[in-house]
N, CA, C and O atoms as CSV, one atom per row, in Angstrom:
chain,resi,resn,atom,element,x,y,z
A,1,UNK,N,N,116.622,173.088,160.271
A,1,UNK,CA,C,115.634,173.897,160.948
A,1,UNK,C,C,114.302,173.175,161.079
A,1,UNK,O,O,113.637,173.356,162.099
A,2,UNK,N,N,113.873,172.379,160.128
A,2,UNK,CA,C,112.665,171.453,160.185
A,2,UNK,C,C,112.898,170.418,161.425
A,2,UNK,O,O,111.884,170.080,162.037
A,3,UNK,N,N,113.724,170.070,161.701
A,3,UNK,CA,C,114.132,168.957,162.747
A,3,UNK,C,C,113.894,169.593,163.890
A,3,UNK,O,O,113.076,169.133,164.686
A,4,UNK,N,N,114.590,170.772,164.141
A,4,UNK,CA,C,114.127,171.435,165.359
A,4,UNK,C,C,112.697,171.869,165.451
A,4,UNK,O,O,112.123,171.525,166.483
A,5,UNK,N,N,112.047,172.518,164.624
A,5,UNK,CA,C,110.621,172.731,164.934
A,5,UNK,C,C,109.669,171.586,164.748
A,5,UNK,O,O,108.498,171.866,165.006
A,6,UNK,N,N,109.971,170.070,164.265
A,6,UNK,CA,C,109.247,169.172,164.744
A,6,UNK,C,C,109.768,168.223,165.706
A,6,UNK,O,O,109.217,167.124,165.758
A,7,UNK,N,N,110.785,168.483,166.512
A,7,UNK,CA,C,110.981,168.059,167.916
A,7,UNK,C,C,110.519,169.302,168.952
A,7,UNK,O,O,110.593,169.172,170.174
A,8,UNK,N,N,110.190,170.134,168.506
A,8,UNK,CA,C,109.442,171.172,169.482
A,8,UNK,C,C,108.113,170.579,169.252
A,8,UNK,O,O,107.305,170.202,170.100
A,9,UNK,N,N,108.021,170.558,168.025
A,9,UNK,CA,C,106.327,170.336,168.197
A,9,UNK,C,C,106.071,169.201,168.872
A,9,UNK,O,O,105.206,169.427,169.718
A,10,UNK,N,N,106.427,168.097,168.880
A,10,UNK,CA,C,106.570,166.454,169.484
A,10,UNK,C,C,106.809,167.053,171.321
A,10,UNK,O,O,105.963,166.705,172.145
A,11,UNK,N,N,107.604,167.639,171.615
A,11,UNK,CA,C,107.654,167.845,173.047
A,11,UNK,C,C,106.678,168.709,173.453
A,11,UNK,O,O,106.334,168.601,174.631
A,12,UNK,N,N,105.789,170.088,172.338
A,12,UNK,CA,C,105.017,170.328,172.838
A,12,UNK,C,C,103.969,169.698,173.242
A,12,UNK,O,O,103.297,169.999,174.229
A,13,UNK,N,N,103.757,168.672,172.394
A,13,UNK,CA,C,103.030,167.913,172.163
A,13,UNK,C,C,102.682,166.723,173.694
A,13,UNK,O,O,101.728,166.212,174.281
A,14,UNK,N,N,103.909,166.771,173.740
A,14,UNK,CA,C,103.417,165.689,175.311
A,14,UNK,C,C,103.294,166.199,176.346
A,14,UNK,O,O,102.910,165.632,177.369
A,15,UNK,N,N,103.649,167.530,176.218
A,15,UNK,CA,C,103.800,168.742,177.401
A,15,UNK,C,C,102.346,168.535,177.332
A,15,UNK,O,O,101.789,167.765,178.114
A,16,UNK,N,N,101.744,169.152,176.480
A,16,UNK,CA,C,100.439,169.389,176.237
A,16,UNK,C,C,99.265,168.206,176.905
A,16,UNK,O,O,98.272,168.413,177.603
A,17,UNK,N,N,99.659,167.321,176.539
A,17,UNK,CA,C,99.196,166.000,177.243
A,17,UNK,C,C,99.088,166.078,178.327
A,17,UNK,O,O,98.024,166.259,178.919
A,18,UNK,N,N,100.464,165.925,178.949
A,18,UNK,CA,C,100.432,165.491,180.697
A,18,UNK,C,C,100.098,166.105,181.274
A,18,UNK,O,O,99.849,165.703,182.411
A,19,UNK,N,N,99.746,168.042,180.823
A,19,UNK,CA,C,99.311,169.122,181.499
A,19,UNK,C,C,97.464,168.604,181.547
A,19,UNK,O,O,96.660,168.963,182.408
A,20,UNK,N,N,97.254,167.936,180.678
A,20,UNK,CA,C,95.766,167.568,180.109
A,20,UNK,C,C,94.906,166.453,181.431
A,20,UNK,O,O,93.821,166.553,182.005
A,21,UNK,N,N,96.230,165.252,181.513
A,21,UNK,CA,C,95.735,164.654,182.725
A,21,UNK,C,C,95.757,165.185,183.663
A,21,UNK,O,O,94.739,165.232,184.355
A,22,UNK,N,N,97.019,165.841,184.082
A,22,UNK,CA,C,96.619,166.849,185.390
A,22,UNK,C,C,95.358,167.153,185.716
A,22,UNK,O,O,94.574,166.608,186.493
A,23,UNK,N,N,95.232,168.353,184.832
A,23,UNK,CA,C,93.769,169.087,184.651
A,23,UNK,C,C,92.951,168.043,185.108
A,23,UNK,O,O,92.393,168.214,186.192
A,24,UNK,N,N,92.749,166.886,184.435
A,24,UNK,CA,C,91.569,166.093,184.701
A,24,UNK,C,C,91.845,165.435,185.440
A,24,UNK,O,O,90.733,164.940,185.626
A,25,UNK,N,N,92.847,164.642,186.520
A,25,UNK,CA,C,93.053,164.786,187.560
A,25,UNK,C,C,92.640,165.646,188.743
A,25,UNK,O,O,91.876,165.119,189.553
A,26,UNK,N,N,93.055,166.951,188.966
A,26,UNK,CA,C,92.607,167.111,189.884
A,26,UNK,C,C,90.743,167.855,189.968
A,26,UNK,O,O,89.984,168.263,190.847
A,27,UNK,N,N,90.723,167.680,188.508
A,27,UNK,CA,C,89.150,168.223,188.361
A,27,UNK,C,C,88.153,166.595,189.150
A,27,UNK,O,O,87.096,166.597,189.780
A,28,UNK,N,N,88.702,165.869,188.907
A,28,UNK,CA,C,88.387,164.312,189.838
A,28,UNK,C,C,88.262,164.160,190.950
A,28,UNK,O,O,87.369,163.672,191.643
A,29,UNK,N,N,89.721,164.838,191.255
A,29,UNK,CA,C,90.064,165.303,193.151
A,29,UNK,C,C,88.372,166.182,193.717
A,29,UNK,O,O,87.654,165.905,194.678
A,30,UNK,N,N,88.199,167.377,192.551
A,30,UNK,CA,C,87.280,168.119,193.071
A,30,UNK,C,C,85.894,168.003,192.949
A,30,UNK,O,O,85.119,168.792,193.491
A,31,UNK,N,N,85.391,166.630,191.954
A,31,UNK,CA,C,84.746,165.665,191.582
A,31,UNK,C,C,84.606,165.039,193.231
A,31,UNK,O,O,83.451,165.145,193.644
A,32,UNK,N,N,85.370,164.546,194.019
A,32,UNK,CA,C,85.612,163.455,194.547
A,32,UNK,C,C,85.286,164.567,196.163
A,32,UNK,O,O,85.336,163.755,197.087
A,33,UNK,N,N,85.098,165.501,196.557
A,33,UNK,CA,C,84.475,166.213,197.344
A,33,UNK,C,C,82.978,166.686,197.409
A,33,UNK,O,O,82.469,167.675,197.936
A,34,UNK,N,N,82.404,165.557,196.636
A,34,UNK,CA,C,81.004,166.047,196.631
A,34,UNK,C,C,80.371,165.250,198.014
A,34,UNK,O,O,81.003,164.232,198.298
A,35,UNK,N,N,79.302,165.543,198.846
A,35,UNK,CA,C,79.103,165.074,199.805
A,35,UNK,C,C,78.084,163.639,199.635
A,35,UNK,O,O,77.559,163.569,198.523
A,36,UNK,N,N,77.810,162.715,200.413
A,36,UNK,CA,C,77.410,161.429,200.312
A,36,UNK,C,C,78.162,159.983,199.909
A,36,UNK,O,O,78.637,159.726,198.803
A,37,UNK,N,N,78.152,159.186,200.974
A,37,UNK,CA,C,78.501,157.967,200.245
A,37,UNK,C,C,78.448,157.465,198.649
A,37,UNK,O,O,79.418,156.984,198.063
A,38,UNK,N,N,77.065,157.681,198.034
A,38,UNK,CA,C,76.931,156.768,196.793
A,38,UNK,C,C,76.042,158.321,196.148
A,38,UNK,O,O,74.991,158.931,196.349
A,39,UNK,N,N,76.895,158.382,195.547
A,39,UNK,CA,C,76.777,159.687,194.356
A,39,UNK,C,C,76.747,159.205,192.928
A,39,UNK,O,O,77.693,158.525,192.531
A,40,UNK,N,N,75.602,159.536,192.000
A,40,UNK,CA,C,76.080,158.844,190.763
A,40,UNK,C,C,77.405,159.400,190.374
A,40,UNK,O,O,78.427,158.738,190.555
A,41,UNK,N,N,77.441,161.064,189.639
A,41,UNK,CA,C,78.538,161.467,189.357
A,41,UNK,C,C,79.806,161.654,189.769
A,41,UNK,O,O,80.622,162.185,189.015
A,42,UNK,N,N,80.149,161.230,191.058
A,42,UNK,CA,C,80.733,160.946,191.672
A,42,UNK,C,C,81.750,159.457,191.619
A,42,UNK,O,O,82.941,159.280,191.872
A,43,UNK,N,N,80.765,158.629,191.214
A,43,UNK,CA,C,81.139,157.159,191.179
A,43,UNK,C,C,81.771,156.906,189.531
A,43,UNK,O,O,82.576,156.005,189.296
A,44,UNK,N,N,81.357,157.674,188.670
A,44,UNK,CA,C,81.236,158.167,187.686
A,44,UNK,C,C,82.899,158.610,187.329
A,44,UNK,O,O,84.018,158.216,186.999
A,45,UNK,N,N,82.394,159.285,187.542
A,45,UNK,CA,C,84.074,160.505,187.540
A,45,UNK,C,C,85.502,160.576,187.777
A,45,UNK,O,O,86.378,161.139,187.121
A,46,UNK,N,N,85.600,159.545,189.392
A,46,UNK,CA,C,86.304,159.741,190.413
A,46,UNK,C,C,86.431,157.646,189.722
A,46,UNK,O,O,85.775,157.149,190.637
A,47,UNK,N,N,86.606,157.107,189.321
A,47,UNK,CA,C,86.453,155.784,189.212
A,47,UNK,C,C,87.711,155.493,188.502
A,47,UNK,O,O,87.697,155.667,187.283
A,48,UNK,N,N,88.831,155.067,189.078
A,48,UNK,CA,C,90.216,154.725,188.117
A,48,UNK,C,C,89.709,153.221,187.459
A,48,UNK,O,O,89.250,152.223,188.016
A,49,UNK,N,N,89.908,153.423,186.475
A,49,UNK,CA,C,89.953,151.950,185.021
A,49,UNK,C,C,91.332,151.702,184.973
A,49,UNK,O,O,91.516,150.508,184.737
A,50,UNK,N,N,92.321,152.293,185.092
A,50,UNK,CA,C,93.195,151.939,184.395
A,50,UNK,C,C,94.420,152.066,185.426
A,50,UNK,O,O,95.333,152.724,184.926
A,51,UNK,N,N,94.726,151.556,186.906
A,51,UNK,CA,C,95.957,152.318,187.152
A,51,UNK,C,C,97.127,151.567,186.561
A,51,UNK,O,O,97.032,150.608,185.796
A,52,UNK,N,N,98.149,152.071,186.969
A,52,UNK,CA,C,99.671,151.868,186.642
A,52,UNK,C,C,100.495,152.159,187.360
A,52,UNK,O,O,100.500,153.356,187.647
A,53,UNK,N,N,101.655,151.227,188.052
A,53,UNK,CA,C,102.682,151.361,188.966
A,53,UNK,C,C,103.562,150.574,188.487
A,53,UNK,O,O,103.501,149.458,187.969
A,54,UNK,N,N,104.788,151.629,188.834
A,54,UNK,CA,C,106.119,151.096,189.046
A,54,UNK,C,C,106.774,151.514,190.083
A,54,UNK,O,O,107.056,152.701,190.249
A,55,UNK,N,N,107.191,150.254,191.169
A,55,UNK,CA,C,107.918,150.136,192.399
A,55,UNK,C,C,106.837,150.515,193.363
A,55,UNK,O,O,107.070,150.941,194.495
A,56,UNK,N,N,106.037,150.398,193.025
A,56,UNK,CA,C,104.432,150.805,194.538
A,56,UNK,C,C,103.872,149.973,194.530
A,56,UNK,O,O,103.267,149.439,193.600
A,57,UNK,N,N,103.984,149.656,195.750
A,57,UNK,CA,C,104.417,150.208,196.887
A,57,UNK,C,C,105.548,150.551,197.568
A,57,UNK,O,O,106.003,151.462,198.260
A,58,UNK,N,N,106.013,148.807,196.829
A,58,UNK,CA,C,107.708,148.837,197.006
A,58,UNK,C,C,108.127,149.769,196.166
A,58,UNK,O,O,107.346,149.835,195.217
A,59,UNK,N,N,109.200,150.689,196.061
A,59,UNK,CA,C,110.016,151.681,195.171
A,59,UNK,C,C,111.135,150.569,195.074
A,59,UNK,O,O,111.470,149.674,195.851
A,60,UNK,N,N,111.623,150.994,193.727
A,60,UNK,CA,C,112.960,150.300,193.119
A,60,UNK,C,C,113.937,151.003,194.252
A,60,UNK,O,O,113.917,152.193,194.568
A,61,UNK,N,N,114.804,149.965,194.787
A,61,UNK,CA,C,116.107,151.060,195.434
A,61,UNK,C,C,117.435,150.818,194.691
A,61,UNK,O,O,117.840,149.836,194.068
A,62,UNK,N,N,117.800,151.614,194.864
A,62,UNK,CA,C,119.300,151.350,194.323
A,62,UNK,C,C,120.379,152.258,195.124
A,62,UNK,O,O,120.362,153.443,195.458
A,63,UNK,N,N,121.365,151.171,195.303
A,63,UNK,CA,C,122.355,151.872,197.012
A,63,UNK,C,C,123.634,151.674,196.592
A,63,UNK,O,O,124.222,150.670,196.191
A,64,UNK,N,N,123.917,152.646,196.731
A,64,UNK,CA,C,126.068,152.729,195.582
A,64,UNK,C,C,126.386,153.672,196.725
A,64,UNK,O,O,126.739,154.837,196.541
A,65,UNK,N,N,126.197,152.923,198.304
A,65,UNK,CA,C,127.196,153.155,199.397
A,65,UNK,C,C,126.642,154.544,199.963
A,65,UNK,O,O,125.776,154.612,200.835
A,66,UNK,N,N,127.377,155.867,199.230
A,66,UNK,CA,C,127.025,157.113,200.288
A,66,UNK,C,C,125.596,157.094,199.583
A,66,UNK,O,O,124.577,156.841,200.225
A,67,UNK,N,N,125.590,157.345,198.371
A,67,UNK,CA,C,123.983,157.715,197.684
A,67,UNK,C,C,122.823,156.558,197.697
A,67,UNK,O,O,122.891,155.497,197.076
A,68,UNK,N,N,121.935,156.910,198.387
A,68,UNK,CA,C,120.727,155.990,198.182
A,68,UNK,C,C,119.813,156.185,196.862
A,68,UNK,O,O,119.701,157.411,196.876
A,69,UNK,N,N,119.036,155.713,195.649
A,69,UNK,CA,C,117.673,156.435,195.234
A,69,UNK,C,C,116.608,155.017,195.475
A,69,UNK,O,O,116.630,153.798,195.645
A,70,UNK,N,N,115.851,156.000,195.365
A,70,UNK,CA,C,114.744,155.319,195.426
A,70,UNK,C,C,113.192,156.028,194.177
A,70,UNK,O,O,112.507,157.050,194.219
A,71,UNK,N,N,113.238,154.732,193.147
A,71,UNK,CA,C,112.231,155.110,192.518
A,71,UNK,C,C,110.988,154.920,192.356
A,71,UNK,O,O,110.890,153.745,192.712
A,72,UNK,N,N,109.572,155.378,191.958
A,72,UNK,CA,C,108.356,154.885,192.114
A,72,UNK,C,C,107.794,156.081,191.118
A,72,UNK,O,O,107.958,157.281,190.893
A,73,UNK,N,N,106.820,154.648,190.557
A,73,UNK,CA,C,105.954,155.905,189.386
A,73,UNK,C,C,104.449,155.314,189.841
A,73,UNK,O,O,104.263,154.099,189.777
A,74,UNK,N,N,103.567,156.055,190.223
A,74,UNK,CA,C,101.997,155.786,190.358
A,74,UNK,C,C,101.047,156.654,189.084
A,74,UNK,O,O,100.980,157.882,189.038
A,75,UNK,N,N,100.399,155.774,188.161
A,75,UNK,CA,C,99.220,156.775,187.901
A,75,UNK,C,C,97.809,156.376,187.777
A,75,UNK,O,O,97.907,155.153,187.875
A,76,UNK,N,N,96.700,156.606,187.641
A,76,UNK,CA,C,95.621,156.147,188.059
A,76,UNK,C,C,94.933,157.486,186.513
A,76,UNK,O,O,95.041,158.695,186.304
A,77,UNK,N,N,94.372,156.489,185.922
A,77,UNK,CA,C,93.383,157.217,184.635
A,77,UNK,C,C,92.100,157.185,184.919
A,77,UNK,O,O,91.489,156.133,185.105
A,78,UNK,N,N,91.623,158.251,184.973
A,78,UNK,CA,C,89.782,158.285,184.981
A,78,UNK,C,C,89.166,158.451,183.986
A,78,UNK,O,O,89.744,158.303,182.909
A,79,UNK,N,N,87.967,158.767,184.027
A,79,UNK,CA,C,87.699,159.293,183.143
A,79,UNK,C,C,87.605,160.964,182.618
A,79,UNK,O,O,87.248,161.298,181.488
A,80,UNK,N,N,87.947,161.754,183.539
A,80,UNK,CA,C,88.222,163.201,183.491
A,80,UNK,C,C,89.351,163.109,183.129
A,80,UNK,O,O,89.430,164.065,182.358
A,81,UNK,N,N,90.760,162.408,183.133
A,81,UNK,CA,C,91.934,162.524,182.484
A,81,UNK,C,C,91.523,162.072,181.040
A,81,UNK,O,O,92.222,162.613,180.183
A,82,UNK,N,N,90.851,161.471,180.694
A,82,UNK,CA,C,90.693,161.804,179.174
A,82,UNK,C,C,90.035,162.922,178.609
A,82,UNK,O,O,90.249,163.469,177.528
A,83,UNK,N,N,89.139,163.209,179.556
A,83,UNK,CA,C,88.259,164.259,179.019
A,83,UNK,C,C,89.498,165.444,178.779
A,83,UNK,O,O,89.673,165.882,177.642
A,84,UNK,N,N,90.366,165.942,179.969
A,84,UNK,CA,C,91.885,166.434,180.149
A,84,UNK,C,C,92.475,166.489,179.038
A,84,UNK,O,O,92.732,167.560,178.489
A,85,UNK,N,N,92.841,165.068,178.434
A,85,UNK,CA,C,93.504,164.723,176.976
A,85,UNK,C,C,93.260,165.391,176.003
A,85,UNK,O,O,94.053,166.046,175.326
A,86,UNK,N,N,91.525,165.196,175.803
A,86,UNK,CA,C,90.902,165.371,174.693
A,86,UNK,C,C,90.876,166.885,174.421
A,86,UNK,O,O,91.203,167.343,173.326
A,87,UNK,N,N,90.495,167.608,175.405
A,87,UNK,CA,C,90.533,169.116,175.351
A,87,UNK,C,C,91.985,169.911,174.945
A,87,UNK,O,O,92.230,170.595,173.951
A,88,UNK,N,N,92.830,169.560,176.075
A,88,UNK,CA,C,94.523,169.803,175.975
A,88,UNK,C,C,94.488,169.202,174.366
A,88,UNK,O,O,93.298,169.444,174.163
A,89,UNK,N,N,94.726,168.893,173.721
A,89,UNK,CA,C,94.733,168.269,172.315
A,89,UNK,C,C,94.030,169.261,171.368
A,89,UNK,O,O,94.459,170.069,170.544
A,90,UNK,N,N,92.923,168.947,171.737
A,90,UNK,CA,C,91.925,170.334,170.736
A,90,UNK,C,C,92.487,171.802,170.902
A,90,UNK,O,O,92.770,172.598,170.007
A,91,UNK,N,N,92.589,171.981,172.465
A,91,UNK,CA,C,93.237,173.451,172.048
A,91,UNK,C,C,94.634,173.209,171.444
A,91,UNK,O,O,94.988,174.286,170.964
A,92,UNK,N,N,95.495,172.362,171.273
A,92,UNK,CA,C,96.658,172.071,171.111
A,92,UNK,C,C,96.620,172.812,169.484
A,92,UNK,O,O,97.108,173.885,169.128
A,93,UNK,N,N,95.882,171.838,168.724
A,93,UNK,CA,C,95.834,171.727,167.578
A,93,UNK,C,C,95.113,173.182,167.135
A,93,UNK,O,O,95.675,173.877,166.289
A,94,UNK,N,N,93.940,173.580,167.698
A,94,UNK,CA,C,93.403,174.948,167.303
A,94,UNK,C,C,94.355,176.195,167.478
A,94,UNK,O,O,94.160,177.277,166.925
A,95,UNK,N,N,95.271,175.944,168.205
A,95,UNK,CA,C,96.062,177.544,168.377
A,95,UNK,C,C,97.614,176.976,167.712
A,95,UNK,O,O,98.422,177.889,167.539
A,96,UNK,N,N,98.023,175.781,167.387
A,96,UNK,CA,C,99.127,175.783,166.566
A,96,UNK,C,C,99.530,176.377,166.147
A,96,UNK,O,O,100.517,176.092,165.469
């Protein structure tokens, strides 16, 4: 029974996360609608440090005749996806 409630907690756990970048994701997106070329908070906010790709542009293909796939992972970290992290985490841990 311990095994199962700390592989729940571990999956809540990343659930919790990726819901976190989201959040700060598209709080970036809405960051990133402020009006003017050169905005401090803007430049600020909306500024990827860190992206990460796999198969992008190109996607991995893989072709076994009738079935095609085709894979691709894009992500781009700001600084509102940590802020995302950090919060998603705190409430994580406060309502445990």
């Amino acid at each position: 029974m311990a095994k199962r409630a700390e592989k729940l907690s571990v999956s809540m756990l990343v659930l919790v996360t990726v819901i976190g970048i989201i959040i700060g994701s598209y709080l970036s997106l809405l960051i990133g609608f402020i009006p003017g070329d050169y905005v401090v908070v803007k430049e600020i906010f909306t500024f990827s440090f860190l992206p990460i790709s796999v198969g992008y542009p190109n996607p991995i293909s893989v072709d076994i005749g009738a079935i095609k796939f085709q894979f691709g992972l894009q992500t781009q970290f700001n600084l509102l996806s940590f802020v995302g992290i950090v919060v998603a985490l705190y409430v994580y841990r406060r309502y445990r």
